[in-house]
MMTF fields as JSON, N, C-alpha, C and O atoms, coordinates in Angstrom:
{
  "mmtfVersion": "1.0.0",
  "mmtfProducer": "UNKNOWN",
  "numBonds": 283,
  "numAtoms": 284,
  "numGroups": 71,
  "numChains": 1,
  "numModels": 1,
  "chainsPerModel": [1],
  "groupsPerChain": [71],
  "chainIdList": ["A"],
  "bondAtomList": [4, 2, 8, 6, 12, 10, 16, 14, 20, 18, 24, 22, 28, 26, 32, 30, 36, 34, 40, 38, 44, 42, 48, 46, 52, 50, 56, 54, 60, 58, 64, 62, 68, 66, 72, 70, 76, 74, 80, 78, 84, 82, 88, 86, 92, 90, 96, 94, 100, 98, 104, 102, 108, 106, 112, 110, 116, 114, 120, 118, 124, 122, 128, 126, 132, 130, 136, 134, 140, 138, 144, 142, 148, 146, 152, 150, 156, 154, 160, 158, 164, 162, 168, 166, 172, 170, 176, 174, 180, 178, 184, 182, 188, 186, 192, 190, 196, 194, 200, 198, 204, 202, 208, 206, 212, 210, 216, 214, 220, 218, 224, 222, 228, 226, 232, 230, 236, 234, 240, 238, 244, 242, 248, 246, 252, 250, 256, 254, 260, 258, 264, 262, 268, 266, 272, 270, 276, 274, 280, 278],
  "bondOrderList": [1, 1, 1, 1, 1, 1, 1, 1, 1, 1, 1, 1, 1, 1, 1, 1, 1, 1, 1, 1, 1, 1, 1, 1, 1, 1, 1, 1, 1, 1, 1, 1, 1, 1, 1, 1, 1, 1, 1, 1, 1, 1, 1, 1, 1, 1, 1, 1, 1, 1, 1, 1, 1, 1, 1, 1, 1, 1, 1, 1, 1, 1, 1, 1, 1, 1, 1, 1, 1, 1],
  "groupList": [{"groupName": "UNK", "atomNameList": ["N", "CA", "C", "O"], "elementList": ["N", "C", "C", "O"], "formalChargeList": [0, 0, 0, 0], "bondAtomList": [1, 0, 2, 1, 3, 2], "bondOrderList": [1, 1, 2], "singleLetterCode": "X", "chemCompType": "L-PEPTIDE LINKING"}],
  "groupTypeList": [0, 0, 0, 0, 0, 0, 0, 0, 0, 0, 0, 0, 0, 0, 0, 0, 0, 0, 0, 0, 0, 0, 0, 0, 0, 0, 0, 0, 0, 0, 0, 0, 0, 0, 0, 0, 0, 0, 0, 0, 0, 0, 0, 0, 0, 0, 0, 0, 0, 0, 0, 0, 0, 0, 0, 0, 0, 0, 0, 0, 0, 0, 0, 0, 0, 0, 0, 0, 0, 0, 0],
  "groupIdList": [1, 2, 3, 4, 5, 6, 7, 8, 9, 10, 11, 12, 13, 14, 15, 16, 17, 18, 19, 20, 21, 22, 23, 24, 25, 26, 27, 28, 29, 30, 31, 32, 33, 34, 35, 36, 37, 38, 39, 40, 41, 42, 43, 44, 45, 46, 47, 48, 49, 50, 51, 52, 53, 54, 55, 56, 57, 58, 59, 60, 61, 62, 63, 64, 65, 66, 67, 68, 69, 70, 71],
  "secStructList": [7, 7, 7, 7, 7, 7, 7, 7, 7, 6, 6, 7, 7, 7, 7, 7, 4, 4, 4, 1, 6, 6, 7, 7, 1, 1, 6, 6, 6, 2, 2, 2, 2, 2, 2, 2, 2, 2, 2, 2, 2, 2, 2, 2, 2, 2, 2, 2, 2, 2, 7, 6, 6, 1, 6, 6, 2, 2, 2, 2, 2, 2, 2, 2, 2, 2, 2, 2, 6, 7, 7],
  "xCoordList": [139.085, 139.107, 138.505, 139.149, 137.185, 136.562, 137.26, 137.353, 137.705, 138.068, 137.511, 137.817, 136.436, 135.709, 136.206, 135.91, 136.702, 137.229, 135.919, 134.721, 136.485, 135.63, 136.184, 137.294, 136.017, 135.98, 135.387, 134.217, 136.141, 135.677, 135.983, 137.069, 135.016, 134.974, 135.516, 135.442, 136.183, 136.876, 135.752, 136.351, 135.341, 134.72, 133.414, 132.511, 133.78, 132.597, 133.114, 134.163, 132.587, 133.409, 132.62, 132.872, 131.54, 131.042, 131.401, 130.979, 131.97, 132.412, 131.256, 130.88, 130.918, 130.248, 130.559, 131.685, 129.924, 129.517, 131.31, 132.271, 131.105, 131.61, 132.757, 133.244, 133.477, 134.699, 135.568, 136.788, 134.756, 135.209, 136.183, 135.792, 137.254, 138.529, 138.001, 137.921, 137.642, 137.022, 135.612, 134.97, 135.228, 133.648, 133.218, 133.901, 132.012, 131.77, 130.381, 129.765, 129.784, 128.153, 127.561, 126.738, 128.19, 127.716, 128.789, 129.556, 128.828, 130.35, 130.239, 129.449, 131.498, 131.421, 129.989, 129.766, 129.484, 128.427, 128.815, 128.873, 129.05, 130.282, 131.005, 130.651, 131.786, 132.825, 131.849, 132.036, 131.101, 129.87, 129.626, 129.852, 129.066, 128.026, 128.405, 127.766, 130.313, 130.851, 131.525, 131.81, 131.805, 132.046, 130.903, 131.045, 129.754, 128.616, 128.309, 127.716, 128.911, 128.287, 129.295, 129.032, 130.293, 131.642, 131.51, 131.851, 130.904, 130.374, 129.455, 129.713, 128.373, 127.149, 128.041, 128.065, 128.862, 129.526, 130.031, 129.765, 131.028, 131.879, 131.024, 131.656, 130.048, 129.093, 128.31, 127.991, 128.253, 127.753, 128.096, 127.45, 129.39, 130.766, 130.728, 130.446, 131.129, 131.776, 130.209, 130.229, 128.576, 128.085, 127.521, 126.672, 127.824, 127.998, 129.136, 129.001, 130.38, 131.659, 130.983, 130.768, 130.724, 130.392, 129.598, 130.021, 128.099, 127.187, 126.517, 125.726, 126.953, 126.913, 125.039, 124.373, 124.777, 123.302, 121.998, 120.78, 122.657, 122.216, 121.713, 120.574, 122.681, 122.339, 121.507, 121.452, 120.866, 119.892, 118.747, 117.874, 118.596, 117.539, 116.789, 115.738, 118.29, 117.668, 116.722, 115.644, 117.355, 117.255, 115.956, 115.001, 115.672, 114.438, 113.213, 112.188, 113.596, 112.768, 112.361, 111.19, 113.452, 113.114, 112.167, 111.138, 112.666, 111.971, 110.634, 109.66, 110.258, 108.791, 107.882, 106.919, 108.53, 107.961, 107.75, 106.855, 108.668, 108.349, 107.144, 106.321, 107.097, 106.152, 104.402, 103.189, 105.141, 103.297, 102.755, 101.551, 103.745, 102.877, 102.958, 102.956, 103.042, 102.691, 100.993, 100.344, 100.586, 98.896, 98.943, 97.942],
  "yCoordList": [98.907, 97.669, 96.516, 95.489, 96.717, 95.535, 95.901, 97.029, 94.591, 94.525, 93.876, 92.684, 94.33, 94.079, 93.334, 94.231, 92.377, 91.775, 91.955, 91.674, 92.335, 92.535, 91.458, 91.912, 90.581, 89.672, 90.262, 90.615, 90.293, 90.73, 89.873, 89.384, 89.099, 88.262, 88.875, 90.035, 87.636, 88.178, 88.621, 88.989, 88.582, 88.351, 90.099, 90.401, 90.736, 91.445, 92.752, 93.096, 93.558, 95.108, 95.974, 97.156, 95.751, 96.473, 96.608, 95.661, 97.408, 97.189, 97.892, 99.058, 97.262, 98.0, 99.378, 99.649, 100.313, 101.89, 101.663, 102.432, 99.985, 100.079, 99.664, 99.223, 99.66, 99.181, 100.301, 100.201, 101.738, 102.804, 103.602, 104.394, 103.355, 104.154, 105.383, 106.321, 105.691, 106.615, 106.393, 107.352, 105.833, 105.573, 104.58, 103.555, 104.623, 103.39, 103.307, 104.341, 102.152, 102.327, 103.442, 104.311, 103.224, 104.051, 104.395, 103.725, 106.216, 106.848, 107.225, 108.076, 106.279, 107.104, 106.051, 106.233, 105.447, 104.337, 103.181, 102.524, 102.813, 101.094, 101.592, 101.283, 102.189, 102.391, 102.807, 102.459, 103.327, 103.713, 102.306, 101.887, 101.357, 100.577, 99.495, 98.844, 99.337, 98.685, 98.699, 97.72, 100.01, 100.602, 100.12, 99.486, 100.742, 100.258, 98.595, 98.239, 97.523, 96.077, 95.956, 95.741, 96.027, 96.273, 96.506, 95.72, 97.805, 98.404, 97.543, 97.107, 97.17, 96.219, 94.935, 94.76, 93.93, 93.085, 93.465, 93.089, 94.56, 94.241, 94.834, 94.797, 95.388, 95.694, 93.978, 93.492, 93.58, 92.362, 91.182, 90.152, 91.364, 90.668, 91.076, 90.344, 92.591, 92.695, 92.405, 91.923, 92.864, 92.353, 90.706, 90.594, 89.772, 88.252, 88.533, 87.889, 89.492, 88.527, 89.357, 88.569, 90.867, 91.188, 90.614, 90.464, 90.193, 89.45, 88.615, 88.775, 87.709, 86.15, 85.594, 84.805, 86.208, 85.493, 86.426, 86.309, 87.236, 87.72, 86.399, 86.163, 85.837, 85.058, 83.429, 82.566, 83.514, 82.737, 83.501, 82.793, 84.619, 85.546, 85.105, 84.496, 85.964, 86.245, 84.642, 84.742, 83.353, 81.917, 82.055, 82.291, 81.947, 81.981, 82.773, 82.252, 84.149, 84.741, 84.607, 84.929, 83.806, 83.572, 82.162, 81.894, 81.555, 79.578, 80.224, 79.575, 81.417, 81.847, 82.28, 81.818, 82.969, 83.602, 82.395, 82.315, 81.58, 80.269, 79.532, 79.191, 79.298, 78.214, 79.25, 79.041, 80.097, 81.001, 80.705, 80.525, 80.614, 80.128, 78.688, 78.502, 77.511, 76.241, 76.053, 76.502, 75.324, 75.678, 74.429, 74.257],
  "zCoordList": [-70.737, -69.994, -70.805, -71.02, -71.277, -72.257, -73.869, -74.354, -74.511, -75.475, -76.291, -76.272, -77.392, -77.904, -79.412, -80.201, -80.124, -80.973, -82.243, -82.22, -82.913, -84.642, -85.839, -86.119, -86.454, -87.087, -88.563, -88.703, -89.357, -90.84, -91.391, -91.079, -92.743, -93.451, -94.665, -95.071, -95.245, -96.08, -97.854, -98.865, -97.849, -98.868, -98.691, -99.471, -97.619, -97.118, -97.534, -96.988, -98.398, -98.82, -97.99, -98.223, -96.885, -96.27, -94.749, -94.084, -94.161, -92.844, -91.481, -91.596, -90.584, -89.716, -89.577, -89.996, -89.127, -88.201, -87.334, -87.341, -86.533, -85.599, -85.67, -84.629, -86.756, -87.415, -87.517, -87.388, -87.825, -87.831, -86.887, -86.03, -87.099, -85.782, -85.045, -85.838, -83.906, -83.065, -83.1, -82.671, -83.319, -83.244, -82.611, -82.612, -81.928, -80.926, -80.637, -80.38, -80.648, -80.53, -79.422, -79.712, -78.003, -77.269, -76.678, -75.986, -77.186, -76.515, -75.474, -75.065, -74.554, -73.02, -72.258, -71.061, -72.708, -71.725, -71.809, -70.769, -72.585, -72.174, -70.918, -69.78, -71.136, -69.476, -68.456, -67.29, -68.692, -67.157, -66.839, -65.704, -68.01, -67.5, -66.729, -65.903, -67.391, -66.809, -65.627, -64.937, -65.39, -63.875, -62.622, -61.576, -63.276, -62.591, -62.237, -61.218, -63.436, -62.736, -61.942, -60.758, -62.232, -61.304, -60.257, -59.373, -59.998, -58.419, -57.883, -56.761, -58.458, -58.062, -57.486, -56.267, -58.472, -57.763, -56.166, -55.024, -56.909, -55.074, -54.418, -53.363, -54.134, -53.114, -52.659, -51.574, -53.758, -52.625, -52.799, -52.608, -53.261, -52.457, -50.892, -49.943, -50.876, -49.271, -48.391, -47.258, -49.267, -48.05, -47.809, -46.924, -48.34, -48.272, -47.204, -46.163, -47.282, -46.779, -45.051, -44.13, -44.81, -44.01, -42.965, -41.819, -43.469, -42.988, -43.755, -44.685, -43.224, -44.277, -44.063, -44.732, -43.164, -42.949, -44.075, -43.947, -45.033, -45.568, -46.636, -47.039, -46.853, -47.77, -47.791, -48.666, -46.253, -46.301, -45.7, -45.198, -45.656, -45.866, -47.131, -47.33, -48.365, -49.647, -50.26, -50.845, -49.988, -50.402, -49.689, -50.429, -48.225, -47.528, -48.342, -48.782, -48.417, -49.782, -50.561, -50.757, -51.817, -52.831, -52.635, -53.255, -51.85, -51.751, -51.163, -51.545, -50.267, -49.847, -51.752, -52.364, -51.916, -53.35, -54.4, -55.241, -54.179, -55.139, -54.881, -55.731, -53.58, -52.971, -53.241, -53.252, -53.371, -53.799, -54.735, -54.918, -55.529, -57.01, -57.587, -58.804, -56.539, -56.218, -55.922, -54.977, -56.943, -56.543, -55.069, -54.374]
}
């Protein structure tokens, strides 16, 4: 799904680890991790669209936690 673009200079006889065909910094955890923000999004996507008063909870929260550290 992510397509990661590699840029080699011309002048460079040394190529990254990650330039290497089948090789990849972290095999098999790019696609987790990205599955995972993925999941995190639409989870609170649907709960904004579900119950919308969530989101002047969280604002109420955060503007309480701010105002604390207002001397």
């Amino acid at each position: 799904m992510t397509h990661r673009a590699r840029y080699k200079e011309p002048d460079t006889s040394l190529g990254s680890s990650a330039d290497v065909p089948g090789r990849e910094v972290m095999p098999g955890g790019g696609a987790f991790l990205e599955f995972l923000g993925v999941t995190l999004a639409a989870g609170a996507f649907v709960l904004f669209v579900v119950c919308p008063s969530v989101s002047e909870v969280l604002v109420h929260a955060h503007a309480t936690r701010a105002a604390a550290f207002v001397p």
